[in-house]
C-alpha positions as CSV (number, residue, x, y, z in Angstrom):
1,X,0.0,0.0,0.0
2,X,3.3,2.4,1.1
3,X,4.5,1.3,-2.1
4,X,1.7,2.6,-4.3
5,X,1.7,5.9,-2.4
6,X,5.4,6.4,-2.8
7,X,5.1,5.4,-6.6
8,X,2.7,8.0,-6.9
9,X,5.0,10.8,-5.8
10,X,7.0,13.1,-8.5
11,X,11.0,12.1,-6.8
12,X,14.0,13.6,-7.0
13,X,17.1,11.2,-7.0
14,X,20.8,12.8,-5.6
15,X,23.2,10.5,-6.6
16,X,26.4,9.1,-4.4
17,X,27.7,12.3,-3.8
18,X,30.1,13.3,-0.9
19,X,30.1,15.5,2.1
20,X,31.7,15.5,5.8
21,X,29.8,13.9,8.8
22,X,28.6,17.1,9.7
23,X,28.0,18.2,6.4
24,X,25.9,15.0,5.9
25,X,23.9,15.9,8.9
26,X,23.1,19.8,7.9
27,X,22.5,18.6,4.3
28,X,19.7,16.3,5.7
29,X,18.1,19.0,8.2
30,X,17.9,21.6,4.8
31,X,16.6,19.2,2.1
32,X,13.7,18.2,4.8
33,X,13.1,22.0,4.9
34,X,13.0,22.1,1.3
35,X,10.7,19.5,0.8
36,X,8.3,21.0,3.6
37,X,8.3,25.0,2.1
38,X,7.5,22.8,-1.4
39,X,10.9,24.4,-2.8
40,X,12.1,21.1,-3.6
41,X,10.1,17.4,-4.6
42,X,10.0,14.7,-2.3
43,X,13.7,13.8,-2.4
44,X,16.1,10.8,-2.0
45,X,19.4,11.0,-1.4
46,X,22.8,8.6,-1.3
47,X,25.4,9.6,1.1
48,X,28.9,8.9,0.6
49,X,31.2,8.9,3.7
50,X,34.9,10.8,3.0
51,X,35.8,10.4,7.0
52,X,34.9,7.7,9.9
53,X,31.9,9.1,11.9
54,X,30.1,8.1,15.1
55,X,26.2,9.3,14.3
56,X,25.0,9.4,17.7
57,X,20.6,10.1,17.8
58,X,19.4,13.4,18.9
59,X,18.1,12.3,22.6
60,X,21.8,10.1,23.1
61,X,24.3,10.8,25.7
62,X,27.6,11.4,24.3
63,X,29.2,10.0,27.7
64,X,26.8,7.1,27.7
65,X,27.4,6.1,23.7
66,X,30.6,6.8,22.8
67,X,34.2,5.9,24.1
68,X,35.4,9.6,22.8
69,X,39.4,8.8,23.9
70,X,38.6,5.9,21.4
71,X,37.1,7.8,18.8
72,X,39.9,10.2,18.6
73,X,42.6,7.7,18.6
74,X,40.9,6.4,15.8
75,X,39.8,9.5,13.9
76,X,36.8,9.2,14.3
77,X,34.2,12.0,14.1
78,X,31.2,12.2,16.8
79,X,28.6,14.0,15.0
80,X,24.6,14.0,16.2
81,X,21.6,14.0,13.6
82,X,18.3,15.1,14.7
83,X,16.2,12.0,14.2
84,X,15.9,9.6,17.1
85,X,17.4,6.4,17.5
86,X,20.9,4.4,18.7
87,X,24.9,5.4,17.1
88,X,25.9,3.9,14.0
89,X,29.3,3.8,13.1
90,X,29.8,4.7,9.4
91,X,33.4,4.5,7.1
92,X,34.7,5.8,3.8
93,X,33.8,2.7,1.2
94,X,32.0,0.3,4.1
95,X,28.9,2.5,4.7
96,X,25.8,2.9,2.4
97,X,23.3,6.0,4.4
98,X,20.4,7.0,2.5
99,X,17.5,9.3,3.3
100,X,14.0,10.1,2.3
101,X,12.3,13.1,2.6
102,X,8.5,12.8,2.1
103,X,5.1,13.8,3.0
104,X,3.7,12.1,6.0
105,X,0.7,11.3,4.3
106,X,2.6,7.9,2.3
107,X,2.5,6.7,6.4
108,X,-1.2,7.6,6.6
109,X,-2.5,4.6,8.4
110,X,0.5,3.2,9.2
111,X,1.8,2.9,13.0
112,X,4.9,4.5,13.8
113,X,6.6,1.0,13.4
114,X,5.0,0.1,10.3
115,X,5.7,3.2,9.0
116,X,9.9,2.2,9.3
117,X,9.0,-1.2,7.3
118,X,7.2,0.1,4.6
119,X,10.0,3.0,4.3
120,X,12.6,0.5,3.6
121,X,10.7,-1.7,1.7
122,X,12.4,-0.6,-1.5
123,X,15.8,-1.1,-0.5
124,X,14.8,-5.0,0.5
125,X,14.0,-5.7,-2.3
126,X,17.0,-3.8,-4.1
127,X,19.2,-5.8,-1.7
128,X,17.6,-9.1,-2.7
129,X,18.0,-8.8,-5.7
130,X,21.3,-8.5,-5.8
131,X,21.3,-12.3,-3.8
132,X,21.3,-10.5,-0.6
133,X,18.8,-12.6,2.1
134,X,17.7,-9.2,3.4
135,X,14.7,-9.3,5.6
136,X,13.3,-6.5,7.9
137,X,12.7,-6.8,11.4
138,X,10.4,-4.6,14.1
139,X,11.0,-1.9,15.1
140,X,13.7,-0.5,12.3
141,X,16.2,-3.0,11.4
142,X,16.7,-4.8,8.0
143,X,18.4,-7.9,8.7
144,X,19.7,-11.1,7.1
145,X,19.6,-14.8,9.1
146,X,22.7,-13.9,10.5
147,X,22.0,-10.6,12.0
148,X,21.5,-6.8,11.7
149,X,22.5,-5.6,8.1
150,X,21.2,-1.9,8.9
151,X,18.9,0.3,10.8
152,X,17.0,3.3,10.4
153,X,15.8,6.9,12.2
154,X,13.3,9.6,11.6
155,X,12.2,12.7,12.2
156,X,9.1,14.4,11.9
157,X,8.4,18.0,11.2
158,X,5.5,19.8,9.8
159,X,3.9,17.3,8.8
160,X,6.6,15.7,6.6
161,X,9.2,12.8,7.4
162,X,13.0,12.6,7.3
163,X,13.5,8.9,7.2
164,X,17.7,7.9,6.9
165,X,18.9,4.3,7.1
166,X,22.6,3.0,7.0
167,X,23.9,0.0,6.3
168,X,26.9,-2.1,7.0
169,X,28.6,-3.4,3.8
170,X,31.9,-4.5,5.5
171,X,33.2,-3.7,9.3
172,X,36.0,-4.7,11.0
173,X,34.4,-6.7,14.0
174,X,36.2,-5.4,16.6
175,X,35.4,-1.8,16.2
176,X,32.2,-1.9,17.6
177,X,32.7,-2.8,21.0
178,X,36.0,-0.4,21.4
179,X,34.3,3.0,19.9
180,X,30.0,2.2,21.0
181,X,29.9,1.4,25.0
182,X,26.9,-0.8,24.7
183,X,27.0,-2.8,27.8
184,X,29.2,-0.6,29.4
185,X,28.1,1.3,32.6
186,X,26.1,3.9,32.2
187,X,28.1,7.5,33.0
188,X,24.9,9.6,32.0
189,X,21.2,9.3,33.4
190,X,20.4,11.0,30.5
191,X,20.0,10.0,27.2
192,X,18.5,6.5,25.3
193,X,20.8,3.8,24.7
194,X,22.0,1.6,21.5
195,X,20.6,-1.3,21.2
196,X,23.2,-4.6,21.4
197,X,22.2,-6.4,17.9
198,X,24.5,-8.2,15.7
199,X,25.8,-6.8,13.1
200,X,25.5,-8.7,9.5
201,X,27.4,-6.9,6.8
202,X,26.6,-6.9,3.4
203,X,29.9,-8.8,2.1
204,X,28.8,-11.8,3.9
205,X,26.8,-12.1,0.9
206,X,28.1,-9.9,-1.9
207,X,31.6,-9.3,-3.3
208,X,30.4,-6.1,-4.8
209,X,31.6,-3.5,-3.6
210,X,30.3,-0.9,-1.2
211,X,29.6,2.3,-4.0
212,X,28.4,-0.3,-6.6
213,X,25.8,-1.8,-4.3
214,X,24.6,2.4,-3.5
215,X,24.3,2.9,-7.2
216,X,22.5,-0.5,-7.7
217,X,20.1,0.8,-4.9
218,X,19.8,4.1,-6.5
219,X,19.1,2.6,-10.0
220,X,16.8,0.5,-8.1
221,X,15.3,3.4,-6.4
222,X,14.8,5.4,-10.2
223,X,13.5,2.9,-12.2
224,X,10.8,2.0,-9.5
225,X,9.2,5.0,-9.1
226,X,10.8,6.9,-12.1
227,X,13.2,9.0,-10.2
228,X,14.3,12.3,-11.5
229,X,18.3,13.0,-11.8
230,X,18.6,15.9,-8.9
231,X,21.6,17.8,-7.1
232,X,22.2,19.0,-4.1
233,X,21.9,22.7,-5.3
234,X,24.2,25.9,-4.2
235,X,21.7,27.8,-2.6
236,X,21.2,23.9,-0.2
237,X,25.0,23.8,0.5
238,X,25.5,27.2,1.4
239,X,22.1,26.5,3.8
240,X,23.8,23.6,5.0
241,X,27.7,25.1,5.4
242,X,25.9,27.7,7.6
243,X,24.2,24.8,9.6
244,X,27.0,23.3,10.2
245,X,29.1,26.4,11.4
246,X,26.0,28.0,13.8
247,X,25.0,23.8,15.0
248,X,26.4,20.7,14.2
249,X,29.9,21.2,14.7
250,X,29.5,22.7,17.9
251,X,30.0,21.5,21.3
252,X,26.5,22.9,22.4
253,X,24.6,20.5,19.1
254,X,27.0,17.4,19.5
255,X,27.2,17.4,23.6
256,X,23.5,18.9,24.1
257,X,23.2,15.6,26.7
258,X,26.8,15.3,27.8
């Protein structure tokens, strides 16, 4: 049903393109702005990571989440997007982020849950297709039989949704435990925790590589619901630059709950 409203909506497709991780996060917060004045058609876009980045959600503790002496040993950035939900560690050419921006009406009738499901519905199917066992599982997880191959967030504004899921295509397994402190004691009584799911990367299954499996999705994507070509325009990234200057590069955005 999802699937017929969203193949009834006039898309814009942004290709692989690149940004920083707080780039990516302002870029996300102006394109849903966008979409809401009507400036700009309900819009998909393919993120591709240029630096290691811990995406912590918007009501996480830093303290809680992230082991920051670990994250700056690795180079990592800690960066916080303003949708809900648990970290995700993302890398340069292992990491495949996405994001919708749409009308809340495609959800009409949908619980909140459902409304994650039917979201990603698309990108199962692109994933299967590809030989990829790719399931999805409550509340915002698509999965294989082995485990957790991504997960998604959203935020809701004006009536419109920013839905963004990212998926694993290769990880080295024990990054995870040294840079996310799931299971760790809590430092923080602030602040919702990450969820301890195992992880199930996409080269489990695939040895294609992490940009040709985004441009399979966005091809995917396009022919489905006859996607037009879009860019991020200059009038967007100078919106989004100034975002990131006046908010998500600052201590008072990224440690808001310390």
């Amino acid at each position: 049903m999802t699937t017929d409203r969203l193949a009834e909506l006039d898309w814009d497709l942004i290709p692989y393109t690149s940004h920083s991780a707080h780039m990516h996060m302002a870029v996300d917060e102006v394109l849903l702005q966008r979409v809401i004045a009507g400036i700009r058609r309900p819009t998909v876009r393919f993120w591709e990571w240029i630096e290691p980045a811990l995406v912590i959600g918007s009501h996480q503790s830093v303290a809680n989440e992230v082991d920051v002496v670990a994250a700056q040993e690795l180079g990592f950035t800690v960066t916080r997007r303003m949708s809900g939900g648990g970290t995700m560690l993302c890398e340069p050419g292992r990491t495949i982020t996405y994001s919708l921006y749409v009308p809340a009406t495609i959800v009409r009738g949908l619980s909140f849950r459902q409304s994650y499901a039917a979201l990603d519905a698309w990108a199962v199917r692109s994933l299967i297709a590809l030989g990829v066992p790719a399931g999805y599982r409550e509340i915002n997880d698509i999965i294989s039989p082995r485990g957790k191959i991504g997960g998604a967030a959203q935020a809701r504004r004006s009536g419109f949704v920013l839905h963004h899921t990212t998926i694993a295509h290769s990880m080295a397994p024990d990054l995870l435990p040294r840079l996310i402190r799931i299971g760790r004691e809590r430092l923080s009584e602030r602040g919702v925790r990450s969820a301890d799911k195992a992880v199930s990367p996409l080269s489990e299954f695939t040895s294609i590589d992490c940009a040709a499996v985004a441009r399979h999705m966005g091809r995917s994507f396009e022919a489905e619901f006859h996607a037009h070509d879009s860019e991020v325009s200059r009038e967007e990234l100078e919106a989004a630059r100034e975002l990131v200057k006046t908010k998500y590069a600052t201590s008072g955005w990224i440690n808001r709950l310390p």
